[in-house]
N, C-alpha and C positions, 0 to 999 in steps of 0.2 A: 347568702340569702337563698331560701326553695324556691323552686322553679314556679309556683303556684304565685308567689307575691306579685312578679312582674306582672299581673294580669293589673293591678291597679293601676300600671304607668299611666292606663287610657283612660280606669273609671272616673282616679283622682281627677277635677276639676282643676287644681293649680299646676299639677304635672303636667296634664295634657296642655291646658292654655301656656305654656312653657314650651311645651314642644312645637305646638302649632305657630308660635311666635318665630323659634329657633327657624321653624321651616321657610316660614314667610320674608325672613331677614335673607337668607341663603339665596333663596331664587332670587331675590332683588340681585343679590351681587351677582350673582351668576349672568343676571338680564343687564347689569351695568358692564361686566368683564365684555361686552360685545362693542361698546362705545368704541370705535377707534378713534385714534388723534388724527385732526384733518391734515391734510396732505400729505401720510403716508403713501410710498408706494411698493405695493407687495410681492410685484414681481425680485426690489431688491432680497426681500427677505427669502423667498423662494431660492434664490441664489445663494443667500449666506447657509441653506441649510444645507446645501450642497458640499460645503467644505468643510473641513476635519475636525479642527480648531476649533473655529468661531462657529461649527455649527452646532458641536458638541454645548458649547457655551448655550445657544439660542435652545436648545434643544430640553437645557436644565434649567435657565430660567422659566423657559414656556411650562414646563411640570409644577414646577415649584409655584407657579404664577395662577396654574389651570389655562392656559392656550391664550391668556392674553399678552404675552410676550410675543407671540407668533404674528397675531395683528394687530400689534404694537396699541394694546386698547389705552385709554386714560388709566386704568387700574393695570398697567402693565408693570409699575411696580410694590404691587401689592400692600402688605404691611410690613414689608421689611424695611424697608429704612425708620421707621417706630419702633421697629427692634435693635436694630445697628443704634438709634440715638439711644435705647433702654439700654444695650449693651454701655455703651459710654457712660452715661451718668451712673450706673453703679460702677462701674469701673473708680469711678472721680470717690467714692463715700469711703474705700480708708485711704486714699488720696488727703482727702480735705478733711482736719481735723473737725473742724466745728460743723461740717455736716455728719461724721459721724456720730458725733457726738449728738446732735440733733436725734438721728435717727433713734439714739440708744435710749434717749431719755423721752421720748415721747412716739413711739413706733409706727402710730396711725399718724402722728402729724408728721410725721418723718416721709411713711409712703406717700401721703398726699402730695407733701412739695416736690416727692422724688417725681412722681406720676406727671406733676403741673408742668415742671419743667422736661420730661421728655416730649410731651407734644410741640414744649414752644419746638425745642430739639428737633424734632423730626421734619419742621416745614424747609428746614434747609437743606437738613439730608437728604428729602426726598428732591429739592431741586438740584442738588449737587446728581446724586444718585440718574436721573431723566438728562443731566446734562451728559456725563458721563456715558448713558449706556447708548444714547441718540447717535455720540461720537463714534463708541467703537463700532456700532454697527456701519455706522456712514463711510468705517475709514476701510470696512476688511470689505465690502460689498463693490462689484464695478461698477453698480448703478447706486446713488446716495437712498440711504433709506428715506428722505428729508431733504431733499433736493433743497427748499429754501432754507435751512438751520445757519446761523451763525447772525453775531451780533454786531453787523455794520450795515448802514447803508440799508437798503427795502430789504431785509431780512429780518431785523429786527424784530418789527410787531409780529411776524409771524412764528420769530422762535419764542419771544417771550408769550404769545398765547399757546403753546405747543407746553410751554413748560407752567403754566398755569393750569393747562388742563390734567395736568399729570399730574399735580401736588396737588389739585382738587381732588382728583380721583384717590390718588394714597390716603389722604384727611377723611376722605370718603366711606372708605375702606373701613380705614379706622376707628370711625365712628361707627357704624354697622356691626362691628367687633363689639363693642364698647356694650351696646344696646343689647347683643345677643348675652351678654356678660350679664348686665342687668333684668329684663325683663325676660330671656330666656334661661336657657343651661348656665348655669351660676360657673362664672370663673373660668369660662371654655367660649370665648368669644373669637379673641383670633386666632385660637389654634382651631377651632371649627371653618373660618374663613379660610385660612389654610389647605387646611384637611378638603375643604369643596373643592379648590381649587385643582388639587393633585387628583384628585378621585373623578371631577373633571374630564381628566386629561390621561389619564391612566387606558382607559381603551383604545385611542390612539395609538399609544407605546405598544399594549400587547400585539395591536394590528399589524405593527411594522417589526417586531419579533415574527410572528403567522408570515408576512410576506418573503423572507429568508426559505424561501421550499427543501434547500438540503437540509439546512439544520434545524426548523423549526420543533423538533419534537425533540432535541435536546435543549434547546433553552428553556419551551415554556418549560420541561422539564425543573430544570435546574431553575426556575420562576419560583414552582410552586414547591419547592425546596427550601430555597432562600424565603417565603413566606411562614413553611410550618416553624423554621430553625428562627425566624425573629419573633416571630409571637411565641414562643418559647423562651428564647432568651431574654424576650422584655417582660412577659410576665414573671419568672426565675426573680431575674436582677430588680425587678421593682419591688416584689414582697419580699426579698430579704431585709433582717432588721435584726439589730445587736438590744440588748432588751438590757439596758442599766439598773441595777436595783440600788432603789429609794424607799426611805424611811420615812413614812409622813407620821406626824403627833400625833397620839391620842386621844380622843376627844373629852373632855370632861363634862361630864352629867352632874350637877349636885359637889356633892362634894367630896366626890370619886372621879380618878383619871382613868379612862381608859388604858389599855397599849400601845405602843406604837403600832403602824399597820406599815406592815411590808408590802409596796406594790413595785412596779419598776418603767422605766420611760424609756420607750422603741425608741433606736434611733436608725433612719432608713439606711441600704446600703447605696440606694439609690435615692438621693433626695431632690434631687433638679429634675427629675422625669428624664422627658424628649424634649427639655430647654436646650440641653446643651447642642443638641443637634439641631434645633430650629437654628440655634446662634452659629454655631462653626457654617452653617449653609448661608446663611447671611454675612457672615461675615467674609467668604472667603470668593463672594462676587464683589466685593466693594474692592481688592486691589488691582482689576483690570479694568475697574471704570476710573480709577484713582489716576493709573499707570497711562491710558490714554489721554489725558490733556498735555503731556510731555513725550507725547509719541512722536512729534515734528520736533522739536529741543533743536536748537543752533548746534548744542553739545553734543557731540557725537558719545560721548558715554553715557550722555543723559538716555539716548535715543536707545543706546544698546539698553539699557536696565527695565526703560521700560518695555521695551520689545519685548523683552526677558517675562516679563512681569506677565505683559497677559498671555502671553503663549503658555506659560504652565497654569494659571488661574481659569485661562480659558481650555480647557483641556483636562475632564476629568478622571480621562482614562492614563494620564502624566503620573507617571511612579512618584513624585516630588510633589503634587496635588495631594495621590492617596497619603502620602507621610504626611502632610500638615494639615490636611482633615481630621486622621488620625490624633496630630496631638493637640488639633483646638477641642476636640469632642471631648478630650482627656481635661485639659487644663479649663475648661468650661465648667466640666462635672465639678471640678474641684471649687472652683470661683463662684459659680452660681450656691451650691451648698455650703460655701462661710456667709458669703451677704444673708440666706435666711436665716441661717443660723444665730450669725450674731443681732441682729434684729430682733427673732425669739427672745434673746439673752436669759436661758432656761437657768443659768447659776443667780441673778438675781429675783427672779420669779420663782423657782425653790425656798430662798431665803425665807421670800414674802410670806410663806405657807409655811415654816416653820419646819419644811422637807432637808432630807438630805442622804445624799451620798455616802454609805459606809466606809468609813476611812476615808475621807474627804472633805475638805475643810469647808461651810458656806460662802457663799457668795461668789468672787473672782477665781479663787482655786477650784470651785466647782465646774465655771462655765470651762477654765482651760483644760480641767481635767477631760470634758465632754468635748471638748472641741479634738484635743488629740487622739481618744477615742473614734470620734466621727470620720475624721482623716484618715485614719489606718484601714475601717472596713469599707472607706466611700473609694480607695483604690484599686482593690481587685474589681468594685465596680464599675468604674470609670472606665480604668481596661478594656474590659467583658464588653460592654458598650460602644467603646470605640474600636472597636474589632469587629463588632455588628456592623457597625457601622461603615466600616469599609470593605466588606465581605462581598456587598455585591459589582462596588468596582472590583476587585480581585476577581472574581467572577468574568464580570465582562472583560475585560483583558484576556484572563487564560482563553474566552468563548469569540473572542474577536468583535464582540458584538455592543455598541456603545450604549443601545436603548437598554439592554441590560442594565449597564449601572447607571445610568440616568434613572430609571424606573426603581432602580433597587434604594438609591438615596431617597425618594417622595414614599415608597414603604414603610421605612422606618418612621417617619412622619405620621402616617395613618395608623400603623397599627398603636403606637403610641396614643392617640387622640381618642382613638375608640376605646381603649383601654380605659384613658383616664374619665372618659364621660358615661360607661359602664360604672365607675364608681362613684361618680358625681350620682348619676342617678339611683344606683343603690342606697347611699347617704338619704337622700333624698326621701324615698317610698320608708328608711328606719327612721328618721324624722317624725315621718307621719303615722307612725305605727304599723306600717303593711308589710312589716316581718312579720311570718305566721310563729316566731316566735317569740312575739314579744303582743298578738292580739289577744285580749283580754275574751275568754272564752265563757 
């Protein structure tokens, strides 16, 4: 699109009422990320950021979160466990024959029930999730972050309204997502909650890179390095696309057939975006909130695994971290682009149209012809991506420096989100006709 179109983003009246919404959703989170949960106390957390491990740990959720991790807010954990439960229920659809099936034969009533039941989903992961992370902090801190927490005795009401206010706050969250979805930015609700929250929190991190006096002009260096090489490689790897040609009918006028019309169907190299990355970062804090409820075990090998557990989970500058970010980012790309995919089901939707594949048979032969296709260019993408992806811990390790790759994982995230709402909103202004090439002169 010319540079000239963008000028309607403001005149349009549904644009802007869109945006002024998007904005007003935002500062609300942003003015709710301040709620702390009552009886935190912060000098513990002041402490936890002091040390290696867990503060590495506190230090990546607080990005990922926007700083409400740090004062343990009611939205302290964010939308991810809505994500962790989304990851699950697709995981379950070619698990469970008959909801696949579901999905294939009726694709919007499919996502609906997929959608209906990740919220139920999500109210326990996020209780699970607040129990979980209340512990490990309470267990590595000398001072309890939650002095009163546990479920005996006069403690009780105070943890169960602790974790009440916590799964309000995430449903909270979520809903606020949900609305920005609807009534704002189409289809960019919680990657925009997201995206506020790291962008947030992002000054902070540059601050405590600046505060390093020897080395400070080689990291931001290497910052703003690692910034031009991933907005390069996410835009690269998200516009590639393998271009299939199809044959659609002829149209018949009278009682003459046209010819066939040769067109052909993109298929991305990159078709999950920055999902895969939202997912491998969400998924890969749930096994040291997992691995702390068996950190006391009677079992001493139980005790050793899970020790095991969060010490490499909590620690992202851990070589055994970067390897298994590495291959969730990878095996994400792959898993998230078959659920759309087959969902699409482009080989029975061809049929319907009377389309087809040269040298390739309608219907089931088609979809697997596309799907094998799709797999072979969606891997050097995946790759590419989870290489980006780990680029800036590899960074902070060689640079000694943790806010590095703490800060370099919440980038990928941002550049990503602005990307995809640059083209939301390009979509958008061609919609309405404000490509200057497509206004009627």
């Amino acid at each position: 699109m010319k540079r000239s179109a963008w000028r309607y983003l403001w005149t349009a009246e549904e644009i802007r009422n869109r945006l002024l919404i998007t904005l007003g959703l935002l500062v609300i989170y942003r003015l709710a990320a301040h709620v702390p949960v009552p009886g935190v106390n912060r000098d513990a957390i002041e402490a936890i950021r002091q040390q290696a491990g867990a503060g590495n740990l506190l230090n990546l959720l607080d990005l990922l979160s926007g700083g409400t991790v740090g004062n343990f807010s009611v939205l302290a954990m964010g939308v991810y466990p809505y994500i962790t439960a989304q990851i699950i229920i697709q995981l379950l659809v070619p698990i469970i024959p008959a909801l696949q099936q579901r999905v294939q034969d009726d694709p919007k009533s499919g996502r609906e029930f997929m959608e209906r039941w990740t919220y139920y989903l999500a109210i326990p992961m996020a209780a699970l999730s607040a129990i979980g992370q209340i512990r490990i902090f309470n267990s590595v801190a000398n001072i309890p972050v939650l002095p009163n927490f546990g479920f005996t005795g006069a403690n009780l009401l105070p943890t169960l309204t602790t974790i009440v206010s916590m799964v309000g706050g995430t449903m909270f969250a979520i809903w606020l997502g949900e609305l920005i979805s609807e009534y704002g930015i189409r289809s960019q609700g919680l990657s925009l909650i997201i995206f506020s929250g790291i962008v947030a929190r992002l000054p902070a991190t540059v601050g405590s890179l600046l505060a390093d006096k020897e080395r400070w002009m080689i990291q931001i260096t290497v910052f703003v390095a690692l910034i031009a090489l991933t907005v390069f490689a996410i835009v690269i790897v998200t516009q590639g696309r393998r271009n299939v040609p199809v044959m659609y009918p002829g149209r018949r006028m009278g009682n003459q057939q046209s010819m066939p019309v040769k067109g052909t169907l993109p298929l991305l190299v990159n078709m999950a975006g920055m999902i895969p990355i939202i997912f491998a970062q969400s998924f890969l804090t749930f096994p040291a909130l997992i691995a702390q409820f068996f950190a006391n075990s009677q079992y001493e090998w139980v005790r050793t695994i899970a020790t095991g557990t969060v010490s490499v989970f909590s620690n992202s500058r851990d070589p055994w971290y970067i390897g298994i970010y590495f291959t969730m980012v990878v095996a994400f790309s792959f898993f998230y682009t078959d659920v759309i995919f087959q969902q699409q089901n482009y080989g029975e939707n061809l049929k319907k149209v009377g389309a087809q594949v040269p040298g390739v048979t309608k219907g089931p032969p088609t979809q697997k012809y596309l799907e094998r296709v799709l797999r072979r260019i969606t891997l050097p993408g995946a790759i590419f991506l989870g290489v980006v992806a780990v680029l800036p811990f590899i960074a902070g390790n060689f640079l000694n420096a943790s806010a590095l790759s703490i800060m370099g994982s919440g980038l990928l995230i941002v550049v990503g989100v602005v990307k995809d709402t640059f083209f939301g909103l390009e979509t958008e202004l061609k919609l309405r006709g404000y490509d200057d090439t497509l206004l009627v002169r």
